[in-house]
C-alpha positions as CSV (number, residue, x, y, z in Angstrom):
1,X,-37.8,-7.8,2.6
2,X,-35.7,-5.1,4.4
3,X,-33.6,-2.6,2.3
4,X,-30.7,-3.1,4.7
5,X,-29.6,-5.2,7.6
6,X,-27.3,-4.6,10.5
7,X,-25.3,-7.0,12.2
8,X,-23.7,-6.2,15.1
9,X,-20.8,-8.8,16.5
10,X,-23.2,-10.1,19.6
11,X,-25.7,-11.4,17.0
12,X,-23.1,-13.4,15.5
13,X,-24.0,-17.6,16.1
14,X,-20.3,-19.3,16.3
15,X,-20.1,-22.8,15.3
16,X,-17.7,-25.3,14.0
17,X,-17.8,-26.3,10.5
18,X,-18.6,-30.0,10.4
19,X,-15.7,-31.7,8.7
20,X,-12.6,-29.6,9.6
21,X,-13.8,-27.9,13.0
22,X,-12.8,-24.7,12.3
23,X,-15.1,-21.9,14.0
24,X,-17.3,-19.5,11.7
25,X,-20.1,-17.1,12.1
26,X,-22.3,-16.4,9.1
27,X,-22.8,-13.1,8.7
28,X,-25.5,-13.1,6.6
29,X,-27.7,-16.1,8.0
30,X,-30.6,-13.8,9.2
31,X,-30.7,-11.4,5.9
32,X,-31.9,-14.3,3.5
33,X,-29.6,-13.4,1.1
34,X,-29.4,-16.0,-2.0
35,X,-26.7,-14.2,-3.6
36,X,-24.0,-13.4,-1.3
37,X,-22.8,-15.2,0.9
38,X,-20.1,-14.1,4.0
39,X,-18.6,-15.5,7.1
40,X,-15.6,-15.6,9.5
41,X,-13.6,-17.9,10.3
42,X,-11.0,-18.2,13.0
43,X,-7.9,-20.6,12.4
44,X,-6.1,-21.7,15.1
45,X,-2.8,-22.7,15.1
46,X,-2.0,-25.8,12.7
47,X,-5.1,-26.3,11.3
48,X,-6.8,-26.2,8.1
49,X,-10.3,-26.0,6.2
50,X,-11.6,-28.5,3.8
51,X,-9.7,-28.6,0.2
52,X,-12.5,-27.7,-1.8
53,X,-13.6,-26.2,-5.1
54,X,-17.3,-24.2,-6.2
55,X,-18.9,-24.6,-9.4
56,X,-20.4,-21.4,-10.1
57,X,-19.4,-19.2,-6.6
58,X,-16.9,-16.5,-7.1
59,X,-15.1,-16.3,-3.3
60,X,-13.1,-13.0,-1.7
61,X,-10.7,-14.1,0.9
62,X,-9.6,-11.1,3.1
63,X,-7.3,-11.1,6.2
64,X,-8.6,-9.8,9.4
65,X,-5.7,-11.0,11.6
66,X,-2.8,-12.7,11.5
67,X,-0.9,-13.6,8.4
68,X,-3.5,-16.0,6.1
69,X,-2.5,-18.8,4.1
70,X,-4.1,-20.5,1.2
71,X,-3.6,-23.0,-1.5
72,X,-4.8,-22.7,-5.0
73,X,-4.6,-25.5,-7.3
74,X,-1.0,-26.4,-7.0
75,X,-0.3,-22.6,-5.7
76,X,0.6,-22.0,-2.0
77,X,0.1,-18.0,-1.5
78,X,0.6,-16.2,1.8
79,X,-1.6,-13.2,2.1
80,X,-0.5,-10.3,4.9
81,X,-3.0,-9.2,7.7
82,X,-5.7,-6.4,5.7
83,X,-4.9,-8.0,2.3
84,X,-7.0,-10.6,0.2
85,X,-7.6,-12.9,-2.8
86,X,-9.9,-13.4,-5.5
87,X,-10.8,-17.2,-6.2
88,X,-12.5,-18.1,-9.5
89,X,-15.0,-20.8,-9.8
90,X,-13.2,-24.4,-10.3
91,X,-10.3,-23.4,-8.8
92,X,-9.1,-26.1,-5.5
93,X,-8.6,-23.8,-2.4
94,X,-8.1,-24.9,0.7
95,X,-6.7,-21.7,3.7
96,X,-4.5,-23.3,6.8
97,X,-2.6,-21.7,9.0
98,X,0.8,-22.6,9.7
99,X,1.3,-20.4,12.1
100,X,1.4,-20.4,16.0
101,X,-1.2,-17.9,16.0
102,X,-4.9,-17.4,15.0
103,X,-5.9,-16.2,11.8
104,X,-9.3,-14.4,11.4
105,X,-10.8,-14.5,8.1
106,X,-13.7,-12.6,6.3
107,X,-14.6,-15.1,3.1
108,X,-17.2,-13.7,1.4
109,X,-18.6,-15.5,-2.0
110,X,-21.4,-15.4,-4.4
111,X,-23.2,-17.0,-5.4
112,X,-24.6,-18.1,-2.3
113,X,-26.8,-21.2,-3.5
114,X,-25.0,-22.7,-6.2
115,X,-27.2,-25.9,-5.6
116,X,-31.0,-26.0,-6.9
117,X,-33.5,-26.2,-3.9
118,X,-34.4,-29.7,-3.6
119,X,-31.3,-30.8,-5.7
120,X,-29.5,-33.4,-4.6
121,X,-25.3,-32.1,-5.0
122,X,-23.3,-34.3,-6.3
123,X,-20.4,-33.7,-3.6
124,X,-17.3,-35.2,-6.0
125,X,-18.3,-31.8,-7.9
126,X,-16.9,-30.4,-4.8
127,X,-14.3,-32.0,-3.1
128,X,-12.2,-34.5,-6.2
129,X,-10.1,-35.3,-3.8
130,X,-10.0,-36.1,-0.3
131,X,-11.4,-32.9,1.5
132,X,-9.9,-33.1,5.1
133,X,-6.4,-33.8,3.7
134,X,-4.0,-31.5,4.7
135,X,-1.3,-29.0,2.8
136,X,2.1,-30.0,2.9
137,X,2.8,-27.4,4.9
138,X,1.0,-29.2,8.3
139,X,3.0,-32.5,7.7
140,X,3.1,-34.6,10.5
141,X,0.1,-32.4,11.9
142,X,-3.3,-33.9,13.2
143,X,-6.0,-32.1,11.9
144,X,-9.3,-31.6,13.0
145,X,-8.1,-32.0,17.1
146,X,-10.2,-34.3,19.0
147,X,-12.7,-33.2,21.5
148,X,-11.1,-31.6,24.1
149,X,-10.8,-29.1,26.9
150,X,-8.2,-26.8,25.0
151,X,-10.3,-26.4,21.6
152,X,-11.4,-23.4,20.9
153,X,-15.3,-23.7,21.0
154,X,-15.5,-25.6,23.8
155,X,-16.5,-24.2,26.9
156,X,-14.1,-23.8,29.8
């Protein structure tokens, strides 16, 4: 294994995430890293990522752009542009955005593979509540949008 990868922005593979449609890039997909894991994410407007906990990952949520906004447990915390947050294991989190404009997030955790290779997970570990449900603070929005012309991954 290499002592040291580069990754330059081009080799970056966007995608949605599956239940919340929010586009990420892992950044460390091609290093095979089992300890750390890091992506970004881009929020759009109104929209929010799954409400989630980890079992054993320890995750670093830092603010590229725009002004981020997470939930903790029963804690909503707003986090400027080049600041960040350190989430314990167990805790719920769940970052939105509120906002009218994106917000770019570096999340980086470890560690990586909480779940044994070949292990089934047992996903209520995960999300003990309903995962796609959003924050207060998006009442009365629709999130994930349906498929359409104006989302952000889809091509124009």
């Amino acid at each position: 294994m290499a002592k040291h990868t580069i990754i330059q922005p081009d080799d970056l593979n966007w995608r949605e995430s599956k239940l919340m449609r929010i586009p990420n890039a892992d950044f460390l997909e091609r290093t095979g890293s089992e300890n750390l894991g890091a992506r970004l994410w881009k929020f759009p407007p109104s929209s929010a990522g799954t409400l989630h906990k980890h079992i054993s990952t320890e995750e670093f949520y830092f603010v590229l752009e725009g002004t981020g906004r997470i939930r903790v447990d029963d804690e909503t915390i707003t986090i400027a542009k080049k600041g960040g947050i350190h989430v314990m294991p167990e805790q719920l989190r769940q970052v939105f955005n509120d906002t009218e404009f994106e917000t770019l997030w570096l999340i980086i955790g470890g560690p990586e593979n909480e779940i044994p290779k070949g292990e089934k997970p047992d996903l209520k570990k995960y999300y003990p509540s309903d995962p796609t449900a959003l924050p207060a603070e998006l009442s009365g929005k629709t999130w994930p949008p349906k498929k359409s012309m104006d989302h952000p991954l889809n091509p124009s």
